[in-house]
C-alpha positions as CSV (number, residue, x, y, z in Angstrom):
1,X,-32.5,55.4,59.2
2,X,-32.9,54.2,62.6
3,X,-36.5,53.1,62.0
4,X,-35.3,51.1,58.9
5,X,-33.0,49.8,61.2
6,X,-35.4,48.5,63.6
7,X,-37.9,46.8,61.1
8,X,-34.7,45.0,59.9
9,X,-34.3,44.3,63.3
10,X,-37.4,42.7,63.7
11,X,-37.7,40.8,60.5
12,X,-34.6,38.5,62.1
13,X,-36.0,37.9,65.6
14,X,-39.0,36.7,63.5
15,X,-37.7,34.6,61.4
16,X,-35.6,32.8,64.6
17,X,-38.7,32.5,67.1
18,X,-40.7,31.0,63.8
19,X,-37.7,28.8,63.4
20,X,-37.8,27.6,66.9
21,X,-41.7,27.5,67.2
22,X,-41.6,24.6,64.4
23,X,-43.4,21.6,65.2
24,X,-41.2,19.3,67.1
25,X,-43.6,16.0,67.4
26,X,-44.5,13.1,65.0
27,X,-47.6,15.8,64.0
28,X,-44.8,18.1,62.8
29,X,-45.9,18.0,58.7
30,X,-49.5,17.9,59.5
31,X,-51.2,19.8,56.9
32,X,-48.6,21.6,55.4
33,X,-45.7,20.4,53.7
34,X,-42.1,21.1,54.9
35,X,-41.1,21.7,51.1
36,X,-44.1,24.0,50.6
37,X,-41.4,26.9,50.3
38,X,-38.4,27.2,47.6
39,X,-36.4,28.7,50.6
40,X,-36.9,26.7,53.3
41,X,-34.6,24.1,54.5
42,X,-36.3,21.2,56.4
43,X,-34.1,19.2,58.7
44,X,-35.2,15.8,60.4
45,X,-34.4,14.1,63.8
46,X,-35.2,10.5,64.1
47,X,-34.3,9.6,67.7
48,X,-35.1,6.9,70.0
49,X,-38.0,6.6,71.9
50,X,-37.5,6.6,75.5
51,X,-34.1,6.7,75.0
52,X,-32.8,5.0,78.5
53,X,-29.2,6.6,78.2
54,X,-30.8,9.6,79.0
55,X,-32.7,8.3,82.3
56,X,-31.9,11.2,84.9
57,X,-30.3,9.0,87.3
58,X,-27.5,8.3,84.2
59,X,-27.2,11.4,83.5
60,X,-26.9,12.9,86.9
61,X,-23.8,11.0,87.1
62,X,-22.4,12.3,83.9
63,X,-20.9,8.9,82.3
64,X,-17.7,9.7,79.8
65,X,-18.9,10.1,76.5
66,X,-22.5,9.4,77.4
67,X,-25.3,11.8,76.0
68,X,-26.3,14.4,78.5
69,X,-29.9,15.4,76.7
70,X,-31.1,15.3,73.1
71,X,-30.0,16.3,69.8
72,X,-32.1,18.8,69.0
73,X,-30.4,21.0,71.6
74,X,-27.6,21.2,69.1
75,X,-29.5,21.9,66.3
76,X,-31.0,24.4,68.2
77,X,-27.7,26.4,68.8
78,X,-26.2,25.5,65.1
79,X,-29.6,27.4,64.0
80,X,-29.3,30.5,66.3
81,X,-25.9,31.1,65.6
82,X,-26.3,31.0,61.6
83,X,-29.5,33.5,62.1
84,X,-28.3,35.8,60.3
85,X,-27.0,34.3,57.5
86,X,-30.0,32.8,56.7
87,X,-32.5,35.6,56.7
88,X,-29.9,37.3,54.3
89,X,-29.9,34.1,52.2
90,X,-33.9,34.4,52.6
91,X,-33.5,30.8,53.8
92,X,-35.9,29.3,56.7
93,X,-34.8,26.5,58.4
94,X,-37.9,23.8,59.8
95,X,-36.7,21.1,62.2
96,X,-39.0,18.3,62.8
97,X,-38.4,15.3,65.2
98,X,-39.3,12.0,65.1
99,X,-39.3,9.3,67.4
100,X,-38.9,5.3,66.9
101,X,-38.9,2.3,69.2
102,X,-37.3,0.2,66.6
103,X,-35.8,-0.5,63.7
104,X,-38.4,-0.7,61.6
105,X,-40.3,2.8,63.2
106,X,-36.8,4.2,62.4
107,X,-36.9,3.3,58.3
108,X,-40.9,4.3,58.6
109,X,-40.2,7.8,59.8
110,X,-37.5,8.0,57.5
111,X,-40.3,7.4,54.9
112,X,-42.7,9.6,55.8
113,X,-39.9,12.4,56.5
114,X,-38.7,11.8,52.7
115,X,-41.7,11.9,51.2
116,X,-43.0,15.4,53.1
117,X,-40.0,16.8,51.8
118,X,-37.2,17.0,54.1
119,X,-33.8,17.9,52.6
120,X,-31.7,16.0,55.1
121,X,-32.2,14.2,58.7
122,X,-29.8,13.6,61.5
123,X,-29.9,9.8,63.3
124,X,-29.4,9.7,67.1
125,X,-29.9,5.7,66.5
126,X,-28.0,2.7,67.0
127,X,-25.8,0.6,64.4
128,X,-28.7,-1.4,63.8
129,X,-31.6,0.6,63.2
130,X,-29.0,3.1,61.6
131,X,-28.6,0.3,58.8
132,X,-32.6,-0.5,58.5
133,X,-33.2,3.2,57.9
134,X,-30.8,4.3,55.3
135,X,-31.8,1.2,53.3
136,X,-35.4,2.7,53.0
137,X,-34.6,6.2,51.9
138,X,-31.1,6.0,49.8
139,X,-31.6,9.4,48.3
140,X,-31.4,11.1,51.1
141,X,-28.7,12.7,53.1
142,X,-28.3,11.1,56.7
143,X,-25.6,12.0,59.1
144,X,-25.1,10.0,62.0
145,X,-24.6,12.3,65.3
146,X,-25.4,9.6,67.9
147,X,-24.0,6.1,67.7
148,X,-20.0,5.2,67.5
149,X,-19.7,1.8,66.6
150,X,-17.6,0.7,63.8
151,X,-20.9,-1.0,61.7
152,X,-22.7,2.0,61.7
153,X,-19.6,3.4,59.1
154,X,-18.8,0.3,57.4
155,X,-21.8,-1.1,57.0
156,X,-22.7,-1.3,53.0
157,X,-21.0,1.9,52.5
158,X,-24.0,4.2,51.6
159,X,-23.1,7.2,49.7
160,X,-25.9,8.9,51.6
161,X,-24.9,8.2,55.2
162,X,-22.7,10.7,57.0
163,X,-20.8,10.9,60.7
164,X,-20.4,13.7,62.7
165,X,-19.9,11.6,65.9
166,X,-16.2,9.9,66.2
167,X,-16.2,6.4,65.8
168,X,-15.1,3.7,67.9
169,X,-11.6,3.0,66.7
170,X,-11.3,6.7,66.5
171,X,-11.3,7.2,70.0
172,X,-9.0,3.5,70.6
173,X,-6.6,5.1,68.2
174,X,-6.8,8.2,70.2
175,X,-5.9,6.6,73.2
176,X,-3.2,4.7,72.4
177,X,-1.9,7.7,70.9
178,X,-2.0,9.4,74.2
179,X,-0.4,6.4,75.7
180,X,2.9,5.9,73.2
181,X,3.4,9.5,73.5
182,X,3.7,9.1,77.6
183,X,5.6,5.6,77.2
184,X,2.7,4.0,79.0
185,X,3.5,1.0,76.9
186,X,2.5,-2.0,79.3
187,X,-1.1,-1.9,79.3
188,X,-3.7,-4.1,81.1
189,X,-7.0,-4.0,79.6
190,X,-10.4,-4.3,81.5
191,X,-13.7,-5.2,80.0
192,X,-17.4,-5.5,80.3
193,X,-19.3,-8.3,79.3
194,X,-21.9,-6.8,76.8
195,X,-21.4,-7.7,72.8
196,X,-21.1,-3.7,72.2
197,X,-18.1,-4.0,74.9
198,X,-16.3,-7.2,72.9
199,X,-16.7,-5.5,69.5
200,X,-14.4,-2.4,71.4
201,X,-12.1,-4.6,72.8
202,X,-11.1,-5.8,69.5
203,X,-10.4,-2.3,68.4
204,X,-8.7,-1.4,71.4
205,X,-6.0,-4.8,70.8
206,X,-5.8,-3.8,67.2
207,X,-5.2,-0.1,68.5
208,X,-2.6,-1.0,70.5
209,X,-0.5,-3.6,68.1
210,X,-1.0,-0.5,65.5
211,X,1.3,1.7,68.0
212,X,3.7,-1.4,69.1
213,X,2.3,-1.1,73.0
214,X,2.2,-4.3,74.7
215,X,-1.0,-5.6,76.4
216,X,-0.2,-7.3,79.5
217,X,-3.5,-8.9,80.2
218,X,-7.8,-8.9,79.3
219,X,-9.2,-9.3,82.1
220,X,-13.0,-9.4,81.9
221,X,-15.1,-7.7,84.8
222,X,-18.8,-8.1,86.2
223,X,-21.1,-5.1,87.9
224,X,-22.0,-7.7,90.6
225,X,-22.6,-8.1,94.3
226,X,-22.2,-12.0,94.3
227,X,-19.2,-13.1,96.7
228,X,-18.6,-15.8,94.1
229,X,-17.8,-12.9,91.4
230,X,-15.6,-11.3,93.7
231,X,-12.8,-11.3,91.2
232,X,-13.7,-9.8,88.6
233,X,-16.2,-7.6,90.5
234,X,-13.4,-6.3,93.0
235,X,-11.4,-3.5,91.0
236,X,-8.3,-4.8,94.1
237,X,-8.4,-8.1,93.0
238,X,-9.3,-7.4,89.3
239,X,-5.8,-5.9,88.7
240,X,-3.3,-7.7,91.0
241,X,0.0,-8.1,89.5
242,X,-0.5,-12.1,90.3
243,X,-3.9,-12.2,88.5
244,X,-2.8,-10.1,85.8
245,X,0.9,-11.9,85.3
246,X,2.8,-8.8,85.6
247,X,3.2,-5.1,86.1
248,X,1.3,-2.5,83.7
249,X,1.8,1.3,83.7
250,X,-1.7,1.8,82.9
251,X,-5.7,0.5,83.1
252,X,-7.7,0.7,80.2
253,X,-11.1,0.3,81.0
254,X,-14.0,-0.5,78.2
255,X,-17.3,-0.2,79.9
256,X,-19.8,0.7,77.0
257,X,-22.7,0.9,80.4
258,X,-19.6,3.3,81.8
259,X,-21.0,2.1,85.9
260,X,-18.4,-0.1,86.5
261,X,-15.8,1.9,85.4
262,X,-16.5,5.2,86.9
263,X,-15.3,3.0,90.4
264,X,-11.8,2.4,88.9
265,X,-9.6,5.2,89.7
266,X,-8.0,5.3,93.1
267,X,-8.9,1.8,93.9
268,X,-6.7,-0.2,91.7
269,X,-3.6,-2.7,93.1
270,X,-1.2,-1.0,92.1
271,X,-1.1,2.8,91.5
272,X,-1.5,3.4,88.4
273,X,-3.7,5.8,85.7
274,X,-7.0,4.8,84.3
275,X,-7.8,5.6,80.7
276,X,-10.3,4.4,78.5
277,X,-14.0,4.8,79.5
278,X,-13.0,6.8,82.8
279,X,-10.0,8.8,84.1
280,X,-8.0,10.0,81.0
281,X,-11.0,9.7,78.2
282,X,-10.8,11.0,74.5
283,X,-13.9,12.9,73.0
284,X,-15.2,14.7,70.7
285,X,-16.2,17.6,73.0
286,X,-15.5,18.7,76.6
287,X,-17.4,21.9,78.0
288,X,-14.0,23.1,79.5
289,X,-11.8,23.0,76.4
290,X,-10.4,26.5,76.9
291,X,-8.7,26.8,73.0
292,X,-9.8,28.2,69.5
293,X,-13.4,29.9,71.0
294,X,-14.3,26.6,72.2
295,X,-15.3,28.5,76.2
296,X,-17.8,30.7,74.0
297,X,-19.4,27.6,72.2
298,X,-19.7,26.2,75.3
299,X,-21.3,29.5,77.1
300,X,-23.9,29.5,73.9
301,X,-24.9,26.0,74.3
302,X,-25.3,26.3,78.2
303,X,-27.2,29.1,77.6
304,X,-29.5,27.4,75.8
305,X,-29.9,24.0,76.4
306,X,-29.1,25.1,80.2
307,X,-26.7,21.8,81.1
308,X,-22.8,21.4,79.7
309,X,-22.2,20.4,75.9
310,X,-21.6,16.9,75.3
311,X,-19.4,15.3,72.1
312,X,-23.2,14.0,71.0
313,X,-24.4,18.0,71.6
314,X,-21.1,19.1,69.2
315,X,-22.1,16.3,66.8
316,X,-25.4,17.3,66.2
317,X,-24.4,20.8,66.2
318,X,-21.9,20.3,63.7
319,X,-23.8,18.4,61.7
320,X,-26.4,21.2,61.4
321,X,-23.9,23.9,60.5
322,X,-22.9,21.1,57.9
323,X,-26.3,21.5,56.7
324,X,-26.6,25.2,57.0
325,X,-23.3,25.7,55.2
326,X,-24.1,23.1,52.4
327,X,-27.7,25.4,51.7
328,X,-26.2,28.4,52.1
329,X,-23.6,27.2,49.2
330,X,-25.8,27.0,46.6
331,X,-28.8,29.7,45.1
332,X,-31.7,28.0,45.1
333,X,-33.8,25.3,47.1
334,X,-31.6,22.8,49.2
335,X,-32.7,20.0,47.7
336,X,-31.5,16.9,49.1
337,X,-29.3,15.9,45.7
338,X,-27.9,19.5,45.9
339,X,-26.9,19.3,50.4
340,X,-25.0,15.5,49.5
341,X,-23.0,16.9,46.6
342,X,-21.5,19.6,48.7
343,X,-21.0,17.3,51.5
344,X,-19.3,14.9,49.9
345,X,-17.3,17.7,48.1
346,X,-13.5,17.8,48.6
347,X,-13.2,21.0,49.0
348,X,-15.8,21.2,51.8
349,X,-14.9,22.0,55.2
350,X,-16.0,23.1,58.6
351,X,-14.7,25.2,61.8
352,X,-15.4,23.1,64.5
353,X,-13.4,25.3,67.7
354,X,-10.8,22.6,67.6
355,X,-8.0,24.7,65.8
356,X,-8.2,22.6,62.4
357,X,-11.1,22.9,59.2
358,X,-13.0,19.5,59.2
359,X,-14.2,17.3,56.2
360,X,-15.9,14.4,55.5
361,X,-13.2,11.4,54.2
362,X,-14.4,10.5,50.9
363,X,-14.2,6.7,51.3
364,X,-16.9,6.5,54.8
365,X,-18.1,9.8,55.6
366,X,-16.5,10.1,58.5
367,X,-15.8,13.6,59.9
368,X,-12.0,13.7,60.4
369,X,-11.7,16.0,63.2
370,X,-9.0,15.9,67.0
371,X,-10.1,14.5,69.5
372,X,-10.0,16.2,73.2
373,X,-7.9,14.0,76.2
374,X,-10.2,14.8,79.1
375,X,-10.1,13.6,83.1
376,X,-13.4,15.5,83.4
377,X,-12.0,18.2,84.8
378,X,-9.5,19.6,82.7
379,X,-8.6,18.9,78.6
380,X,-4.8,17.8,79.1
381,X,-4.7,17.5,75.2
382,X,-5.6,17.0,71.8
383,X,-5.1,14.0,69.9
384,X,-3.3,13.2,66.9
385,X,-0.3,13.7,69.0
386,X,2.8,15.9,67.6
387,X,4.9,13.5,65.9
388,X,2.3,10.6,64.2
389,X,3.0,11.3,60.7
390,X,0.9,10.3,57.8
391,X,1.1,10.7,53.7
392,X,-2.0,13.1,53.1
393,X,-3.7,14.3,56.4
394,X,-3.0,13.9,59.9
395,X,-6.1,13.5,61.1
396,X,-6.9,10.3,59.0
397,X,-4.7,8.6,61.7
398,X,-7.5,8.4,63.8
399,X,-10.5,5.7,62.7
400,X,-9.9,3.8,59.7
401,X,-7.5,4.9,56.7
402,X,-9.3,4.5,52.9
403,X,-6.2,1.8,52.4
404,X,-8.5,-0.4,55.0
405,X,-11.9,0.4,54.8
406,X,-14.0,-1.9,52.5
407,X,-15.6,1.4,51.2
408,X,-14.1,2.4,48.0
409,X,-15.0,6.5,47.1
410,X,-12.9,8.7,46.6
411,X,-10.8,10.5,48.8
C-alpha cells in the first residue's frame, strides 16, 4: 500500500515540474504542437515587451495599483494549486508566453498562438493593442488581466474578450462609494496631464454626480521643477482653499504615472484625506487583506513569485483558475469553443478570497467582484458599501450596469 502510495506520489510532482518546465519564450511551440495531446490545456500570455511599468526603480517604490512583476507569476500559482485536480482529470496544462512591442506584434502572436493550438490566452496589454489583437483571432477566448481602461471593455463588444482586472469606473465607483458612506461629500479633484489621466477624470465626475457628492474644484497638476509651474507643481499651493474656491473634506488624486501623487498626503493646505491614486486606494488585491483565506493566498503567491501579490497578480491568477475550472467542467479536450461557453455561462462562478462567488456579467465580460479600500498598510474595507442597493446583484454597482453599456448579451 505504501509503495502504491508513493508512485502516486510521484506521478503528481511530475506532472507539476513538467508543467512548470514548459517553454516560456516566443520558441515555446517549436516543433511540437501545444494541441498535440487530447488532454492538455495550452494557455497563452501575450505581454509587452520591455514593459516599462515594471522598471525596478517603479517598482521599488510600489505605485497603487501598479504591476509589481509579470503575469505569469499568477498563472504559475493558479497552476500549483489546482495540481491535483488536474492529474485526476488526466489534464496537463502548457503555458506559453509571448512578447509584443506593438500592436500589430500583439494580433501576430495572437496568430501564431491560435493556429498552434492554444485553447485560451491571457492579455497583459493596453486598450489599444487589446482591440488590434482580438480582431485577428475572434474564436478565441481572451481575458484581459492587465489593462483597466474603459475601451478595453467597451470596445466593439467581442464575445470572446473577457476581464479579470477591474476596470476604471469600477474603481471611481468604488471610491465614491467609500466617500458617501464617510460623508466626505465636498471633494476637490486633482489631475495629471496625460490622455489616460483625462479619460479617468471623466469617470471620476460622472462617479461622483452618480452618488450626489459635490466636486468643489479640477485642478490640473504638473511633475515639474520649473518655478513658473509652481502652482500646479506645489501640492501647498495646488489645494489652497483660495485657488480651489472653497473648503473640501477630501483630495482625490488621478495620477495614471502614480509619481506625483505618492507626494500628496501630509503636504496638503488644509488637513485633509487623500484618496484616489494614493492614500485611501480601491483594488482588486492587497497582500494584507486578512479575510476569507485571503493571508494564505497571499503566503502562496509570496512563496512563489518571492515579492507581495498585486491586483494584476490576482487577475491573472483568477483568470487561470477561470481557465482551469472551465476544463475541468467538461470530459474531453478544452477546446477553445468548449472554455468560452462555460465562461460565458450564467451559472459559472469563481472563489476569489473576497467572501463572495464571482462571474463574468453577461453584457461585457467583466468579472463582477469587491473591491479592497487600502492605505497600503492596512484594508479598511471592502466596497460595495452596506447599504447601495441594486435590482439583481450588488456587485453590478461597480463599473458599468448592462442598462448603460452599448453591449447588448445577455445577463
Amino acid at each position: 500500500m505504501r509503495t502504491s502510495i508513493r508512485l502516486c506520489k510521484l506521478a503528481v510532482v511530475a506532472t507539476v515540474i513538467l508543467t512548470r518546465l514548459a517553454p516560456a519564450g516566443p520558441a515555446a511551440n517549436a516543433g511540437a504542437s501545444p494541441a498535440a495531446s487530447a488532454a492538455t490545456l495550452a494557455i497563452g500570455i501575450v505581454q509587452r515587451a520591455d514593459d516599462d511599468r515594471l522598471d525596478p526603480a517603479r517598482i521599488a517604490l510600489a505605485y497603487p495599483g501598479q504591476p509589481g512583476g509579470r503575469a505569469r507569476d499568477g498563472v504559475d500559482l493558479a497552476i500549483e494549486e489546482s495540481r491535483f485536480e488536474l492529474a485526476t482529470a488526466g489534464l496537463q496544462v502548457q503555458v506559453h508566453v509571448r512578447d509584443a512591442a506593438s500592436a500589430q506584434g500583439a494580433s501576430e502572436q495572437l496568430r501564431q498562438l491560435d493556429k498552434a493550438g492554444v485553447s485560451a490566452a491571457l492579455l497583459d496589454l493596453p486598450a489599444a493593442w487589446i482591440a488590434s489583437g482580438v480582431s485577428s483571432v475572434r474564436a478565441l477566448p481572451l481575458i484581459n488581466v492587465g489593462e483597466g481602461a474603459e475601451a478595453a471593455q467597451l470596445a466593439g463588444c467581442p464575445a470572446n474578450l473577457f476581464h479579470t482586472l477591474p476596470s476604471d469606473r469600477m474603481r471611481a465607483d468604488a471610491m465614491a462609494q467609500a466617500l458617501l458612506v464617510r460623508k466626505w461629500m465636498r471633494v476637490l479633484v486633482v489631475h495629471g496631464p496625460g490622455a489616460q489621466d483625462a479619460a479617468r477624470l471623466a469617470l471620476t465626475q460622472a462617479a461622483l454626480k452618480r452618488y450626489g457628492l459635490k466636486q468643489v474644484a479640477a485642478r490640473p497638476f504638473r511633475l515639474s521643477a520649473d518655478p513658473r509651474e509652481r502652482e500646479q507643481a506645489n501640492p501647498l499651493l495646488l489645494t489652497g482653499p483660495a485657488a480651489v474656491g472653497g473648503d473640501y473634506d477630501v483630495v482625490w488624486a488621478i495620477d495614471s504615472d502614480g509619481e506625483f501623487a505618492r507626494t500628496l498626503p501630509y503636504r496638503l493646505a488644509l488637513p485633509r484625506p487623500v484618496v484616489g491614486d494614493a492614500g485611501l486606494t480601491a483594488q482588486a488585491w492587497a497582500p494584507h487583506f486578512e479575510r476569507f483565506g485571503a493571508p494564505q493566498l497571499a503566503r502562496r503567491f509570496a512563496r512563489v513569485a518571492q515579492r507581495p501579490m498585486t491586483g494584476h497578480d490576482w487577475a491573472a491568477y483568477i483568470a487561470t483558475k477561470a481557465l482551469l475550472q472551465a476544463a475541468l467542467a467538461q470530459p474531453g479536450a478544452p477546446t477553445p469553443a468548449r472554455l468560452g461557453a462555460v465562461l460565458s455561462g450564467p451559472d459559472f462562478t469563481l472563489d476569489g478570497f473576497k467572501g463572495v462567488r464571482l462571474s463574468f456579467r453577461g453584457w461585457d465580460h467583466q468579472l463582477r467582484q469587491p473591491l479592497l479600500l487600502t492605505d497600503g498598510v492596512a484594508v479598511i474595507g471592502t466596497v460595495p458599501v452596506e447599504g447601495v442597493l441594486h435590482p439583481r446583484n450588488v456587485l453590478d454597482t461597480l463599473g458599468t450596469d448592462a442598462p448603460e453599456s452599448p453591449c447588448r448579451s445577455a445577463p
